[in-house]
C-alpha angles and dihedrals in degrees: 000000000000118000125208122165116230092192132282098321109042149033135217117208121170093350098308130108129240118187133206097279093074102056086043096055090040090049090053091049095058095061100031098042079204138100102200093047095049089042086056087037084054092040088235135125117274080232092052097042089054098045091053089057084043091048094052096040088058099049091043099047097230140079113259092186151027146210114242112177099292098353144074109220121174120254120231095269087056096042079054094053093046088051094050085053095047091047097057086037088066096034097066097053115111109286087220089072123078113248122214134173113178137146127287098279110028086044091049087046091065093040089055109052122071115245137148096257134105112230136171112207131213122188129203143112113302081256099055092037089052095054087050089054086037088069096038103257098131140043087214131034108196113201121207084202128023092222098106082054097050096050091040093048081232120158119239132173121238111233094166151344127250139171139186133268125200106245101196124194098263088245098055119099121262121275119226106158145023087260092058089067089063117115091008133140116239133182116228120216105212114237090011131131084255097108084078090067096041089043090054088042084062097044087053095044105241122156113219133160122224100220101184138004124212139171118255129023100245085051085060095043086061090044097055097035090059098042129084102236114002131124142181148166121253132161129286095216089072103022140039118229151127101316087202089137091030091128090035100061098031098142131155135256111228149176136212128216107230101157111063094173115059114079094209090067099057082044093054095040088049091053086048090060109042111013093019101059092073087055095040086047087047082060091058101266130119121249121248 
């Protein structure tokens, strides 16, 4: 397929235009997994919001999702197209501003301190957001979890440091100990730091299930607070929980400098790290 932006709302491949809609809706469905949630999220008809992924899957000539069980995922053509989309998206904002794409909580931790910047902010998970540096979209790529540098031997620069906390269904019974973990149901959040607790779960032994996988961290606290018996491990930046694997899943929360050319990106990476920790420690995280 060949890609060509038409501007912020709208996308022309292979000589067709897609407007804005599409990637809207396709943006809701990878967090919601769901239809009928990201039709309500949307405030359009379940109907409406079908016909428009039908729509475009007939005028591109490939599938762009797909049912699985309850939920509707996309497929990798249509990851792709959301990408490409994404990628222009970011790509028109004022060069002046500093672009960033980064994963739910590193991402959620810049837009929330005050600083004398101007920043345009992209959230996903740390893959989605590396494809997006890989093709030069953004000056600065934030990891949740340093793991894609590592492989990659790719430098990245420390800002804070962050650990996991154990978020259990209100009606399951109190967990004092690592044996207490053995047997139980936990929600995976897809490209988080949580392969430090699975990866503890394994080292002590522990047999647990993952029941269910989503997308961001906040998607899997409502999950868990509204079910009988599931579990998972989120971070406690962000949320407050059994801190039973605090010292197992300590990891640091980085950035990588994508962009060398633009003078604005070494002046913010230098406030993050010297004006900016008291800021990023006032947001729940521990300074580096």
């Amino acid at each position: 397929m060949k890609f060509k932006s038409n501007g912020l709302i709208s996308l022309e491949i292979d000589g067709k235009i897609y407007d804005h809609k599409l990637f809207e809706s396709l943006e809701s469905l990878a967090k919601t997994r769901s239809q009928r949630q990201s039709a309500k999220e949307l405030n359009i008809s379940h109907t409406v919001f079908n016909r428009r992924l039908l729509k475009a899957e007939e005028k591109l000539g490939i599938k762009i999702t797909k049912k699985v069980g309850n939920g509707t995922l996309l497929t990798e053509e249509g990851i792709d197209l959301l990408n490409e989309f994404r990628k222009y998206q970011i790509q028109i904002q004022k060069t002046s501003n500093i672009n960033i794409a980064g994963g739910h909580i590193s991402s959620g931790l810049l837009e929330s301190i005050h600083h004398p910047f101007n920043i345009n902010v992209y959230s996903s998970s740390d893959k989605d957001a590396f494809e997006l540096a890989k093709r030069g979209a953004v000056d600065i790529l934030t990891l949740d979890d340093p793991l894609i540098a590592y492989e990659l031997n790719i430098d990245f620069t420390p800002i804070a440091y962050d650990y996991l906390v154990l978020i259990s269904s209100p009606k399951a019974e109190e967990i004092k100990s690592i044996n207490d973990l053995e047997g139980l149901e936990f929600v995976n959040v897809e490209g988080s730091a949580q392969r430090l607790a699975w990866n503890s779960l394994k080292h002590y032994d522990i047999d647990y299930q993952l029941k269910t996988t989503v997308n961001s961290q906040f998607d899997a606290f409502k999950l868990v607070k509204k079910s009988e018996n599931l579990h998972s491990f989120l971070n406690a930046s962000y949320f407050k929980g059994n801190e039973i694997l605090k010292f197992d899943t300590r990891h640091v929360i980085s950035l990588i400098k994508v962009n060398e050319d633009k003078p604005q990106v070494d002046e913010y990476i230098e406030f993050l790290l010297n004006d900016g920790q008291k800021l990023i420690e006032n947001q729940g995280f521990t300074l580096i």
